[in-house]
LUMVEXTI-295496 format. One record per atom (N, C-alpha, C, O, CB): atom name; residue in one letter; x, y, z; residue number from 0. Coordinates in steps of 0.2 Angstrom, whole numbers. Glycine has a CB too. Layout:
BEGIN
<pt atome="CA" residu="A" x="X" y="Y" z="Z" num="NUM"/>
...
// end
This chain:
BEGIN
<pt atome="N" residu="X" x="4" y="-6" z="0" num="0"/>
<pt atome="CA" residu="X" x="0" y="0" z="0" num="0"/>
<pt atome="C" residu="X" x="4" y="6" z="0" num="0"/>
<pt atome="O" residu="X" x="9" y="8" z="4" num="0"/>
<pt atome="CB" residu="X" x="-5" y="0" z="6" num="0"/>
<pt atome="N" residu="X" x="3" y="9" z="-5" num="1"/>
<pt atome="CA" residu="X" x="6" y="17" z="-6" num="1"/>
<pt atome="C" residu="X" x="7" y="22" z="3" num="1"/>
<pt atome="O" residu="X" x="12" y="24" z="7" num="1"/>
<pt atome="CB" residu="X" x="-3" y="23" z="-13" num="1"/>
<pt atome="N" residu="X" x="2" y="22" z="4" num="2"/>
<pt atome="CA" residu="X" x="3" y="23" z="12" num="2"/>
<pt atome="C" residu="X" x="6" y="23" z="17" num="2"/>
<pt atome="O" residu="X" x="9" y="28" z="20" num="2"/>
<pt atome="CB" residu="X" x="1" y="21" z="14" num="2"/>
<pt atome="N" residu="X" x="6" y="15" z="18" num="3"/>
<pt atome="CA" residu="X" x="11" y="12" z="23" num="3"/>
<pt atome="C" residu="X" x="18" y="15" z="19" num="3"/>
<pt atome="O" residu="X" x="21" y="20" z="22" num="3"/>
<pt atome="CB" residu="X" x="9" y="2" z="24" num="3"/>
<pt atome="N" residu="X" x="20" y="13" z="12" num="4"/>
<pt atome="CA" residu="X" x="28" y="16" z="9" num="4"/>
<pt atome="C" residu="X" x="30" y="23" z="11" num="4"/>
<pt atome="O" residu="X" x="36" y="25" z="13" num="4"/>
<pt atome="CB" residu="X" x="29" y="17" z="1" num="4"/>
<pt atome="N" residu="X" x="23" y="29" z="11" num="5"/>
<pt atome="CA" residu="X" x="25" y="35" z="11" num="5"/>
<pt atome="C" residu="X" x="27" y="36" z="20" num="5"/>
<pt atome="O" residu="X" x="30" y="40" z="22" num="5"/>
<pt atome="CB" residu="X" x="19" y="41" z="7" num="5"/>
<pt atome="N" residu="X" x="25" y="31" z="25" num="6"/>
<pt atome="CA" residu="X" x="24" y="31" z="30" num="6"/>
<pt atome="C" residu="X" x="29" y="30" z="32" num="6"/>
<pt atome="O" residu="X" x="32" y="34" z="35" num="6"/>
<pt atome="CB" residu="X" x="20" y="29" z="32" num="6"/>
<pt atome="N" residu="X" x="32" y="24" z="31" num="7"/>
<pt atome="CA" residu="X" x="39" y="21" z="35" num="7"/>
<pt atome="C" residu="X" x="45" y="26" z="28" num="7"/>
<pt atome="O" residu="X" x="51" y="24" z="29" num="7"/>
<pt atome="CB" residu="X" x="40" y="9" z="34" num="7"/>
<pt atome="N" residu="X" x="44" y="29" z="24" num="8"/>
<pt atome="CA" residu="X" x="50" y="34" z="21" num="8"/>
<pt atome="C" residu="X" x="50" y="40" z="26" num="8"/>
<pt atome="O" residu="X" x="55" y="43" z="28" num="8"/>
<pt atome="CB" residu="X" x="48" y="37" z="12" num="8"/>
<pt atome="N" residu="X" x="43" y="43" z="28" num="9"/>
<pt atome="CA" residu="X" x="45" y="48" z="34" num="9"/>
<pt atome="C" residu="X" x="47" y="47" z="40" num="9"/>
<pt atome="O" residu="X" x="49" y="51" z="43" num="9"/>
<pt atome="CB" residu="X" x="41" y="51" z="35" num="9"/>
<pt atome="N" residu="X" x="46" y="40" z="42" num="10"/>
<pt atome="CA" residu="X" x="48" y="40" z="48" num="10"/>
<pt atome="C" residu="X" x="56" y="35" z="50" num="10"/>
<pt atome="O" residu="X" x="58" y="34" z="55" num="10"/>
<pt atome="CB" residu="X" x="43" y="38" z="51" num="10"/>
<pt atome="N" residu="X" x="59" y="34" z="41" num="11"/>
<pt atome="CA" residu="X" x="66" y="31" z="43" num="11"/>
<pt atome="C" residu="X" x="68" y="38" z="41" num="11"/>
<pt atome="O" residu="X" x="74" y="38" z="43" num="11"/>
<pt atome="CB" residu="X" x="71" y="23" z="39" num="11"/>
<pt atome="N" residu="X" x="66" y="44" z="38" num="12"/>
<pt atome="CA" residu="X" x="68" y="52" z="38" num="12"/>
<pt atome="C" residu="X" x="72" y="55" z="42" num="12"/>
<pt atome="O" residu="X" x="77" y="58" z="43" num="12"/>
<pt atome="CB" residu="X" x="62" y="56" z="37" num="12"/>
<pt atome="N" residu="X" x="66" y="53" z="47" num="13"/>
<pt atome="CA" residu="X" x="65" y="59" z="52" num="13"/>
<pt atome="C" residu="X" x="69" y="55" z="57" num="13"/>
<pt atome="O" residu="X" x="70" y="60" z="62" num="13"/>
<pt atome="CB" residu="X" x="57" y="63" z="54" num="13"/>
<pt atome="N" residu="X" x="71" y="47" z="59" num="14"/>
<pt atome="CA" residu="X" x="77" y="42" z="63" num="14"/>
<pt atome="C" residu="X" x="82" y="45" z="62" num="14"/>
<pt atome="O" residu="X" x="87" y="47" z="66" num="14"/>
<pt atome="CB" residu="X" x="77" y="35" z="60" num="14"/>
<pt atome="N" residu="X" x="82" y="45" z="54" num="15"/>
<pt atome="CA" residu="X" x="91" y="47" z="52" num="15"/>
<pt atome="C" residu="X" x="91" y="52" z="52" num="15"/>
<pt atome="O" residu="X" x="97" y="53" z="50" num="15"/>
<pt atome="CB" residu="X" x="95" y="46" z="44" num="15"/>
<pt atome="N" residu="X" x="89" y="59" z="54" num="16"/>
<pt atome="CA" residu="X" x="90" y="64" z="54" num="16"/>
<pt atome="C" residu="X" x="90" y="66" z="61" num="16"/>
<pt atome="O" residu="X" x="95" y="69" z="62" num="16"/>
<pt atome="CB" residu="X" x="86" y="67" z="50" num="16"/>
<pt atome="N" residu="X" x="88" y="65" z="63" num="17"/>
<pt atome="CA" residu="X" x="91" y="65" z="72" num="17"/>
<pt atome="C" residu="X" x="94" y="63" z="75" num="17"/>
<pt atome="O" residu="X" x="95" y="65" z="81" num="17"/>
<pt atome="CB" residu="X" x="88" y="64" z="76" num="17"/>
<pt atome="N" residu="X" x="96" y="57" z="71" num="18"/>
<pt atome="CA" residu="X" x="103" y="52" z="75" num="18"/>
<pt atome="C" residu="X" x="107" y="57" z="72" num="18"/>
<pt atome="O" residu="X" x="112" y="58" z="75" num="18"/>
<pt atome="CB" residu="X" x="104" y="43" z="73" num="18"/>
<pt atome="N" residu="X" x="108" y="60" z="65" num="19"/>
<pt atome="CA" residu="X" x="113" y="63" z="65" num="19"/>
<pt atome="C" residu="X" x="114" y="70" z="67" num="19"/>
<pt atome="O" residu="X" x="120" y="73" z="66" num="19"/>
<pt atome="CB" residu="X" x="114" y="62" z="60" num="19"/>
<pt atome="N" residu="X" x="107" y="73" z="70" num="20"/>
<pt atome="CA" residu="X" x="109" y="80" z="69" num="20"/>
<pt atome="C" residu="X" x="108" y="81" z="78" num="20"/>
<pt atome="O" residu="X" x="108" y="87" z="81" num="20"/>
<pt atome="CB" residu="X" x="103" y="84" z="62" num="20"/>
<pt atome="N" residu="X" x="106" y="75" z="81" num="21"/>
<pt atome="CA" residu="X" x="104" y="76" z="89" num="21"/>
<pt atome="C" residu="X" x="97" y="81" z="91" num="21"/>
<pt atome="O" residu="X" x="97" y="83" z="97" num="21"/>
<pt atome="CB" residu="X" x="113" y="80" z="93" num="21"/>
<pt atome="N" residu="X" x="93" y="83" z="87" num="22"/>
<pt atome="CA" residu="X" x="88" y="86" z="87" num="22"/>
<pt atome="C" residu="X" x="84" y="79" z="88" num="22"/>
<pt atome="O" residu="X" x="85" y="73" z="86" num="22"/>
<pt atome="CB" residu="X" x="87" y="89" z="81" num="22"/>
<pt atome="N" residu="X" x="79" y="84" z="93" num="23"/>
<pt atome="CA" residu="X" x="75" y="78" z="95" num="23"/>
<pt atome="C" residu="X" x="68" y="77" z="89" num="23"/>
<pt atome="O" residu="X" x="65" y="82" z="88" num="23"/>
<pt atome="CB" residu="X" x="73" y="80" z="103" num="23"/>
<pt atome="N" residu="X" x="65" y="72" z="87" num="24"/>
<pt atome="CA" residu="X" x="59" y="74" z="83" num="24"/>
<pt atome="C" residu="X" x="54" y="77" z="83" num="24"/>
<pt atome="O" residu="X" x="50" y="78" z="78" num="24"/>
<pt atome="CB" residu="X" x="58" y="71" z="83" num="24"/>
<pt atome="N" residu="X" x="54" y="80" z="89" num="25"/>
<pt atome="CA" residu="X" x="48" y="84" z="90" num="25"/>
<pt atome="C" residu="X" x="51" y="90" z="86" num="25"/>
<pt atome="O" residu="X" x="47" y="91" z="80" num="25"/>
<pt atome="CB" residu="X" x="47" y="86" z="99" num="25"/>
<pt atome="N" residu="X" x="56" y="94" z="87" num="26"/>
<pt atome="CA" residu="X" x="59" y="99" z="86" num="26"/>
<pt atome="C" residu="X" x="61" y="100" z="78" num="26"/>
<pt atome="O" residu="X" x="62" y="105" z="75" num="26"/>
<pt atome="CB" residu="X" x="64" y="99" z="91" num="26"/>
<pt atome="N" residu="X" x="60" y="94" z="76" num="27"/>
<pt atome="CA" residu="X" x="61" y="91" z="67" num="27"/>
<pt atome="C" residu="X" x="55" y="93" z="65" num="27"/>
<pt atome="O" residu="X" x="54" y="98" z="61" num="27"/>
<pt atome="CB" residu="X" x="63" y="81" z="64" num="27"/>
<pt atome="N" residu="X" x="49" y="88" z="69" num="28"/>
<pt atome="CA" residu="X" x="44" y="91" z="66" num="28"/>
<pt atome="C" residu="X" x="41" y="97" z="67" num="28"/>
<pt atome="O" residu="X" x="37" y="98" z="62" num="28"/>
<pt atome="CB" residu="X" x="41" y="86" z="67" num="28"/>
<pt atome="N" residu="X" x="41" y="101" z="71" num="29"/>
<pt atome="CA" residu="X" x="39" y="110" z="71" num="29"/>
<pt atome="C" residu="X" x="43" y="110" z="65" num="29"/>
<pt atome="O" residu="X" x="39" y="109" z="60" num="29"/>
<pt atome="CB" residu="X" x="42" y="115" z="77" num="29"/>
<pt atome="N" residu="X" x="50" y="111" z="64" num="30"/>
<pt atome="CA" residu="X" x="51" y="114" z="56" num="30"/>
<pt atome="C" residu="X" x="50" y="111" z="51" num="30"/>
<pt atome="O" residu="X" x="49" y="115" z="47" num="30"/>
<pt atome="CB" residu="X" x="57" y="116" z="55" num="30"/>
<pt atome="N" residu="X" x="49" y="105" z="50" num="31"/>
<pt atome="CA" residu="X" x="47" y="102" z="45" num="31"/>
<pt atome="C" residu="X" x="40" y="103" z="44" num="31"/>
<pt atome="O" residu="X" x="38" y="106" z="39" num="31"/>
<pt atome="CB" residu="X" x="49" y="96" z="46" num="31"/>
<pt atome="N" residu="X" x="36" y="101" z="48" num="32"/>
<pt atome="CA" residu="X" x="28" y="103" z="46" num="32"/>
<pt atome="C" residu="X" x="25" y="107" z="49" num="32"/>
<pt atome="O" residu="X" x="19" y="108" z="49" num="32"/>
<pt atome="CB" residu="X" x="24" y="99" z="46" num="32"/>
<pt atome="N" residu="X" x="29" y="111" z="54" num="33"/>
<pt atome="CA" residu="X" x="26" y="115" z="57" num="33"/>
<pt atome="C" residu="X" x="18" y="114" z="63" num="33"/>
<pt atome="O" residu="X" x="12" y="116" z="64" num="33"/>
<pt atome="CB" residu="X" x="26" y="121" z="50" num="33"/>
<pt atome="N" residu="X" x="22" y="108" z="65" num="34"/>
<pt atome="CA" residu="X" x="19" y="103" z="70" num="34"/>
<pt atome="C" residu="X" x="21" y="96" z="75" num="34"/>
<pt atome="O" residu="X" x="20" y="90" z="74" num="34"/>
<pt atome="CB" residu="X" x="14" y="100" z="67" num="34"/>
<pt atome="N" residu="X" x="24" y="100" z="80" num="35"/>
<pt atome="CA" residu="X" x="27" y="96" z="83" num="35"/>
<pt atome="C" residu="X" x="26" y="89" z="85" num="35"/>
<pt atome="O" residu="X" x="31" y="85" z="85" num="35"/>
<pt atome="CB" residu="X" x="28" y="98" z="87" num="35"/>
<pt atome="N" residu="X" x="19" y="87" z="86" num="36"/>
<pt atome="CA" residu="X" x="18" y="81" z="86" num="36"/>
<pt atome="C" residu="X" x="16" y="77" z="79" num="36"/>
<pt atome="O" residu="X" x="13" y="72" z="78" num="36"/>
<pt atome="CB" residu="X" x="15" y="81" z="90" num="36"/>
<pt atome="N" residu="X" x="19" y="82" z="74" num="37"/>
<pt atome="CA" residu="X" x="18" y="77" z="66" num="37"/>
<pt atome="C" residu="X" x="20" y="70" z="67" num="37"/>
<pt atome="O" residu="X" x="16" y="66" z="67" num="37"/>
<pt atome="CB" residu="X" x="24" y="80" z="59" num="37"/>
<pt atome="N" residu="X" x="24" y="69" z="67" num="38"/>
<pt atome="CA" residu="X" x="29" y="63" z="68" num="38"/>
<pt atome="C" residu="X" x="27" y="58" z="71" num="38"/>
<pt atome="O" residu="X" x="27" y="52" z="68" num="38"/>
<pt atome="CB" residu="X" x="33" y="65" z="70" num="38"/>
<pt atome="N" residu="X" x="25" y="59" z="79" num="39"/>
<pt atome="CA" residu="X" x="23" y="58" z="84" num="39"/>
<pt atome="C" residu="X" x="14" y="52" z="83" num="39"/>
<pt atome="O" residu="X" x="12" y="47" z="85" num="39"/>
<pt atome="CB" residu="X" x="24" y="65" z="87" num="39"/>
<pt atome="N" residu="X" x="11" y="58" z="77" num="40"/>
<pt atome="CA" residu="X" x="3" y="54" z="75" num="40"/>
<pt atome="C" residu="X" x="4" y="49" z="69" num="40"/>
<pt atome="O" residu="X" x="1" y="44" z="68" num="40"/>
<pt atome="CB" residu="X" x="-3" y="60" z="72" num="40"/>
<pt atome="N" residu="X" x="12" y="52" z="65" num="41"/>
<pt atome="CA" residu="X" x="10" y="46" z="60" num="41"/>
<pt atome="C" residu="X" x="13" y="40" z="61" num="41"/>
<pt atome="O" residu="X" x="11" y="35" z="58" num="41"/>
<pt atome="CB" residu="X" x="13" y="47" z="52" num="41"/>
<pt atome="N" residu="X" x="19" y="40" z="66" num="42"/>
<pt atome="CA" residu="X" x="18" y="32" z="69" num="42"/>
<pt atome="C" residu="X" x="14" y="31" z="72" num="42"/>
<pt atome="O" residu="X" x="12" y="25" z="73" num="42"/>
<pt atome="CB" residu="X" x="24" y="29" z="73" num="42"/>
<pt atome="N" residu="X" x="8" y="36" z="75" num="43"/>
<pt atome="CA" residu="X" x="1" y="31" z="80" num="43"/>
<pt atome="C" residu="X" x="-2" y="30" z="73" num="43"/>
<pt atome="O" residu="X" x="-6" y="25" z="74" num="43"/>
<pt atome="CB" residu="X" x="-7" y="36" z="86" num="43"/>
<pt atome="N" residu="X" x="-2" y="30" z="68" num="44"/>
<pt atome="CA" residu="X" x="-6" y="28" z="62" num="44"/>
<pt atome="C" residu="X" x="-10" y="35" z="59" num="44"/>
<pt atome="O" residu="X" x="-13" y="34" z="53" num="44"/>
<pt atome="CB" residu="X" x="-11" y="21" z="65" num="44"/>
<pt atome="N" residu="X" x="-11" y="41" z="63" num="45"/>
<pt atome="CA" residu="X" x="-12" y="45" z="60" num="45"/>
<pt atome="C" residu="X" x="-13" y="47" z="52" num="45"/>
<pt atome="O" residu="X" x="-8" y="44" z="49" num="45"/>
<pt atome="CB" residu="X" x="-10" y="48" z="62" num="45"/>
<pt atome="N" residu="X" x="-16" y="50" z="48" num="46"/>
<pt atome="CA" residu="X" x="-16" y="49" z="42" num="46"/>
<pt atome="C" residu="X" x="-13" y="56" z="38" num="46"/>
<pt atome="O" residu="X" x="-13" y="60" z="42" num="46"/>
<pt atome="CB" residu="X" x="-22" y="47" z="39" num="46"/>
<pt atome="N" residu="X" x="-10" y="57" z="33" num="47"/>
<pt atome="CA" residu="X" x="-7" y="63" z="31" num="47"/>
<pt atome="C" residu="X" x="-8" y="63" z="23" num="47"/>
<pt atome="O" residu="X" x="-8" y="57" z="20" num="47"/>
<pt atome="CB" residu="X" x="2" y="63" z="35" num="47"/>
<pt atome="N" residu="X" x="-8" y="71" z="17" num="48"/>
<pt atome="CA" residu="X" x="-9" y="70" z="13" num="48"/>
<pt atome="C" residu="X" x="-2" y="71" z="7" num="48"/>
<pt atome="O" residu="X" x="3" y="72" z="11" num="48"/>
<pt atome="CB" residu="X" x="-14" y="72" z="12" num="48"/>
<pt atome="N" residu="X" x="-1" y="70" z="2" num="49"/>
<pt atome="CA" residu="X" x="4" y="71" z="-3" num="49"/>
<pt atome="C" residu="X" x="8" y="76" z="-3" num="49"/>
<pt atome="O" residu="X" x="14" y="75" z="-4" num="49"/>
<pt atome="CB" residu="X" x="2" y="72" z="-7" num="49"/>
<pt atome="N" residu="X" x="2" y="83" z="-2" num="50"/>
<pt atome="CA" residu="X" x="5" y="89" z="-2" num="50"/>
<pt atome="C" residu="X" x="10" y="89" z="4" num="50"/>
<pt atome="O" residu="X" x="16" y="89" z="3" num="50"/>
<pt atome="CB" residu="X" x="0" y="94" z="-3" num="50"/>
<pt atome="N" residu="X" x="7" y="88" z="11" num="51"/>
<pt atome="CA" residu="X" x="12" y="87" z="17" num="51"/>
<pt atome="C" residu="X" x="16" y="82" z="16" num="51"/>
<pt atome="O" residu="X" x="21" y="83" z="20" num="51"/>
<pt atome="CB" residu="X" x="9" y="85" z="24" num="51"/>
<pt atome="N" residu="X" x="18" y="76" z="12" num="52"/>
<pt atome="CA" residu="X" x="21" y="73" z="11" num="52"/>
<pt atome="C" residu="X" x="29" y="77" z="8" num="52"/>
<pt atome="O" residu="X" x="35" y="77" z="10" num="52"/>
<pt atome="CB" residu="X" x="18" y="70" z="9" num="52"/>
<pt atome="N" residu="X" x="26" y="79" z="4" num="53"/>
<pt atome="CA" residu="X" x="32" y="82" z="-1" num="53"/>
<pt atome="C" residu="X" x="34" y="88" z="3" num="53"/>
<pt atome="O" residu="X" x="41" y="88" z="3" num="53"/>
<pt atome="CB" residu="X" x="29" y="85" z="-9" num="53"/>
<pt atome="N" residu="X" x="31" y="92" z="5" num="54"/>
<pt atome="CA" residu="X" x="34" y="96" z="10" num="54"/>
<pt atome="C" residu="X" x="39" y="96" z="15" num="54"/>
<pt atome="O" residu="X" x="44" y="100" z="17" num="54"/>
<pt atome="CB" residu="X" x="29" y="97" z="12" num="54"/>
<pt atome="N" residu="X" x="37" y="87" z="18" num="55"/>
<pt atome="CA" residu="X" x="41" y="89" z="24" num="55"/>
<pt atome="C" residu="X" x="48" y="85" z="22" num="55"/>
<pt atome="O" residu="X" x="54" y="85" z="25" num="55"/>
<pt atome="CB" residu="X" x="36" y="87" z="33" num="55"/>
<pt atome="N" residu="X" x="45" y="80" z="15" num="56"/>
<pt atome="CA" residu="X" x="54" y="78" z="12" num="56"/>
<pt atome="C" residu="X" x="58" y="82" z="9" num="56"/>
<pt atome="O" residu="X" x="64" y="81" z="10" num="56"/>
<pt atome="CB" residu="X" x="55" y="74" z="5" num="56"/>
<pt atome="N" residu="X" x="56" y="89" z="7" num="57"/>
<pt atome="CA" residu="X" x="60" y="93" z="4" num="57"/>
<pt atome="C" residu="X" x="62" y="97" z="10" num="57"/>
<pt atome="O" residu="X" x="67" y="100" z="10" num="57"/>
<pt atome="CB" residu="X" x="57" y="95" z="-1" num="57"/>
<pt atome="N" residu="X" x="59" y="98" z="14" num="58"/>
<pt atome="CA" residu="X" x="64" y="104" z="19" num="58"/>
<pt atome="C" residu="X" x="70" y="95" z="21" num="58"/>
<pt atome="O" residu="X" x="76" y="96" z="22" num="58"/>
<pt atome="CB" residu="X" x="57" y="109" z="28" num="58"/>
<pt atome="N" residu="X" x="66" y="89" z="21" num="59"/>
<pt atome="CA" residu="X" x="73" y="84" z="23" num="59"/>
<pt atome="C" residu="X" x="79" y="86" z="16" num="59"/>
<pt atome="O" residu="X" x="85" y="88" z="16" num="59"/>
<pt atome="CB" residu="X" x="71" y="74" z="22" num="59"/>
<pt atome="N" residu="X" x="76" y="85" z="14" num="60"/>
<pt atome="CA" residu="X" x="80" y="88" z="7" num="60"/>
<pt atome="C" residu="X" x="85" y="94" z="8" num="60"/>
<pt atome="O" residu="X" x="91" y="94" z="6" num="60"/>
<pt atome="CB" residu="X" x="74" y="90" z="1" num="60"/>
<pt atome="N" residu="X" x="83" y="96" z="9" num="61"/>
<pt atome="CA" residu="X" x="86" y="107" z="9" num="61"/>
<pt atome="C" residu="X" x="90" y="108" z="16" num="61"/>
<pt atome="O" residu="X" x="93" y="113" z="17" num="61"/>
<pt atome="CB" residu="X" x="76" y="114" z="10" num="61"/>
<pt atome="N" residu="X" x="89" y="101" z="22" num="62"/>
<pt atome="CA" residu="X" x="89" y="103" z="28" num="62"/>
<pt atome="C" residu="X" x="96" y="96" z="30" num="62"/>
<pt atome="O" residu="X" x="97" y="95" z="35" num="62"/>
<pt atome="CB" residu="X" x="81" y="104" z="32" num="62"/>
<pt atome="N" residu="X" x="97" y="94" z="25" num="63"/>
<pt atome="CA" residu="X" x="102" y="87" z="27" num="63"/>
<pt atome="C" residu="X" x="109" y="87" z="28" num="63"/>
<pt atome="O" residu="X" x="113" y="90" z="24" num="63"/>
<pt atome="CB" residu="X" x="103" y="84" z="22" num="63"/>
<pt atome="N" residu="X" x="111" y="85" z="33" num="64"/>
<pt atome="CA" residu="X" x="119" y="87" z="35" num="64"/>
<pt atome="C" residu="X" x="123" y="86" z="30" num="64"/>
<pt atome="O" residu="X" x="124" y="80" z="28" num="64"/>
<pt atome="CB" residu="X" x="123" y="83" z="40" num="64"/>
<pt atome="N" residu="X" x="125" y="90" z="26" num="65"/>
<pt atome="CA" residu="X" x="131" y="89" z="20" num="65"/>
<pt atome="C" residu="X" x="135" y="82" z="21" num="65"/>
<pt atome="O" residu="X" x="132" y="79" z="25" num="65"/>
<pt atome="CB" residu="X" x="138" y="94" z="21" num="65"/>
<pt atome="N" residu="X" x="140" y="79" z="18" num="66"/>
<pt atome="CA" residu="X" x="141" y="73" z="18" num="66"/>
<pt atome="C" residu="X" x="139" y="67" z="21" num="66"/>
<pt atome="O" residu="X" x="143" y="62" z="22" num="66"/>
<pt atome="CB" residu="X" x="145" y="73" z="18" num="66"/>
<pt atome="N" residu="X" x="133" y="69" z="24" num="67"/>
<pt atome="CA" residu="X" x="129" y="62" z="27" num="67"/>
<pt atome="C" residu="X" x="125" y="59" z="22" num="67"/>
<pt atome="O" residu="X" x="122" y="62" z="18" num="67"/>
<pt atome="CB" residu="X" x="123" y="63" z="34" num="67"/>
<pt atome="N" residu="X" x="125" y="51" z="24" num="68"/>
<pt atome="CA" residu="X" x="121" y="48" z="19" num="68"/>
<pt atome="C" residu="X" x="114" y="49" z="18" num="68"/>
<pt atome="O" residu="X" x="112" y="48" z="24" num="68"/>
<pt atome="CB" residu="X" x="123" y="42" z="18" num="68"/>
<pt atome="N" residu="X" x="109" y="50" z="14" num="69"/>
<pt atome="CA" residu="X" x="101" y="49" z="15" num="69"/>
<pt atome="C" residu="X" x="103" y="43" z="16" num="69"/>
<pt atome="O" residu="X" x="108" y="40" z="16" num="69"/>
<pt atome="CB" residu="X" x="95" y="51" z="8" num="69"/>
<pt atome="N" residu="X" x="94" y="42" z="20" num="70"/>
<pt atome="CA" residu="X" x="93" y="35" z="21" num="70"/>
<pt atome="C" residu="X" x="92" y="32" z="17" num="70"/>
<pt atome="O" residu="X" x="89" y="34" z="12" num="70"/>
<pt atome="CB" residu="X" x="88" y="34" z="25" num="70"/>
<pt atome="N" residu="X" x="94" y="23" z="16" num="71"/>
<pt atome="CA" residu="X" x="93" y="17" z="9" num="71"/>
<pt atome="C" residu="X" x="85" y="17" z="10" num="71"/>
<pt atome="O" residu="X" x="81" y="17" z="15" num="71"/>
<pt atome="CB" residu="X" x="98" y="8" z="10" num="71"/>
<pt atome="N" residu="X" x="85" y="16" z="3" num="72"/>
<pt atome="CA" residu="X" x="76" y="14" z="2" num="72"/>
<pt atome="C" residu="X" x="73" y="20" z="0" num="72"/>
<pt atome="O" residu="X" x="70" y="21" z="-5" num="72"/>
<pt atome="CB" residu="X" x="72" y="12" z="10" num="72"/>
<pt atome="N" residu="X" x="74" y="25" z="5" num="73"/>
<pt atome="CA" residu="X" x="69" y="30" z="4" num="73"/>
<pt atome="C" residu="X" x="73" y="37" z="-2" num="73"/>
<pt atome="O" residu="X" x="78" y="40" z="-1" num="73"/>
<pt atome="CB" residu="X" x="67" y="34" z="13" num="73"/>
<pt atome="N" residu="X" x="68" y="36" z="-8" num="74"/>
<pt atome="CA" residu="X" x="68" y="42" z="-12" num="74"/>
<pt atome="C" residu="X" x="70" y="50" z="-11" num="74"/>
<pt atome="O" residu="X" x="67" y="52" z="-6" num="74"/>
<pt atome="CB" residu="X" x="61" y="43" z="-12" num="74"/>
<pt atome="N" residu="X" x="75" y="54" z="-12" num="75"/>
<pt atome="CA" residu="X" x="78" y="60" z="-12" num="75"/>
<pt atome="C" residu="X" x="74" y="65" z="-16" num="75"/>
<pt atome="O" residu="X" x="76" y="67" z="-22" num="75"/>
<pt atome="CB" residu="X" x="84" y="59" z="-14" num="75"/>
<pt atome="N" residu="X" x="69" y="66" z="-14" num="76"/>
<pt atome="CA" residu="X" x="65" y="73" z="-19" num="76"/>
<pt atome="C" residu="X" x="70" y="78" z="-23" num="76"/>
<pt atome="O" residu="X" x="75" y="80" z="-20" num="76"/>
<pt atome="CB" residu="X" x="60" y="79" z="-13" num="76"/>
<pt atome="N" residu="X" x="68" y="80" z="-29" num="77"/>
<pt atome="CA" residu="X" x="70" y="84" z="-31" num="77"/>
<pt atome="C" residu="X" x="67" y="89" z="-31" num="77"/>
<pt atome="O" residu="X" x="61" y="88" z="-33" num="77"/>
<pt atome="CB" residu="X" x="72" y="83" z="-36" num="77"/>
<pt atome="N" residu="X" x="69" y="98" z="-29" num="78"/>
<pt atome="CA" residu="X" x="64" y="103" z="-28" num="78"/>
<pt atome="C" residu="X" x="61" y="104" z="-34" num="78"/>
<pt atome="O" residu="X" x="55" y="105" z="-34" num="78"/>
<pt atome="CB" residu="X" x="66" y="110" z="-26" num="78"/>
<pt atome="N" residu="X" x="64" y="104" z="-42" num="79"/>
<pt atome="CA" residu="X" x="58" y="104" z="-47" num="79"/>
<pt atome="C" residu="X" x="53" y="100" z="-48" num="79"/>
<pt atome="O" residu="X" x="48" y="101" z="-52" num="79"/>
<pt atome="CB" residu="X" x="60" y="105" z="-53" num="79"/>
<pt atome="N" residu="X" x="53" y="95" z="-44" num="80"/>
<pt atome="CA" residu="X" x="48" y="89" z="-43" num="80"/>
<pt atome="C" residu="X" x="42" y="93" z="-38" num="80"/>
<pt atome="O" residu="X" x="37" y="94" z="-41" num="80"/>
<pt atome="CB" residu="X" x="52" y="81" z="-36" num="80"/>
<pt atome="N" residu="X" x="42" y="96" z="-32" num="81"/>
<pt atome="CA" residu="X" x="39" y="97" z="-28" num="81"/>
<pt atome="C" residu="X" x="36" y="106" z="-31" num="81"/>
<pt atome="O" residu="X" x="39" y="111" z="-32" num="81"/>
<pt atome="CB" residu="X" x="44" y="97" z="-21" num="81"/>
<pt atome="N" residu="X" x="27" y="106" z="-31" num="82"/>
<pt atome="CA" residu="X" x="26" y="113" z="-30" num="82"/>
<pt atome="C" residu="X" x="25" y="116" z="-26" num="82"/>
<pt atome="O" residu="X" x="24" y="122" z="-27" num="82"/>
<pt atome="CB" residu="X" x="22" y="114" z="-33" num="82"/>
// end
């Protein structure tokens, strides 16, 4: 299911991005979706749409430690991809 994929890409996202950046998730997700408990609802299973999708990969995208590796598996948005 399309779903569950877009689900476990944001949340091995927002894993590797705090293990590498020591930000806590909460604090990822305020800048990323500008909702601290974003993160927090889509592992309760909460539901989220495309547009928030694309949104909160591309600030991963724009907001990634220079020579850290993205996470395997998950898709690297390109900004002319995203409107």
């Amino acid at each position: 299911m399309m779903e569950t994929e877009l689900r476990s890409h944001l949340l091995d996202t927002v894993a590797a991005f705090a293990e590498l950046t020591g930000l806590e998730q909460s604090t990822i997700a305020q800048r990323a979706a500008g909702d601290w408990r974003f993160f927090e609802r889509i592992r309760d299973g909460g539901s989220f749409n495309i547009k928030t999708y694309d949104k909160v990969m591309l600030w991963f995208h724009q907001n990634w430690p220079e020579a850290k590796r993205w996470p395997k598996g998950v898709p690297r948005p390109k900004p002319a991809e995203v409107s």
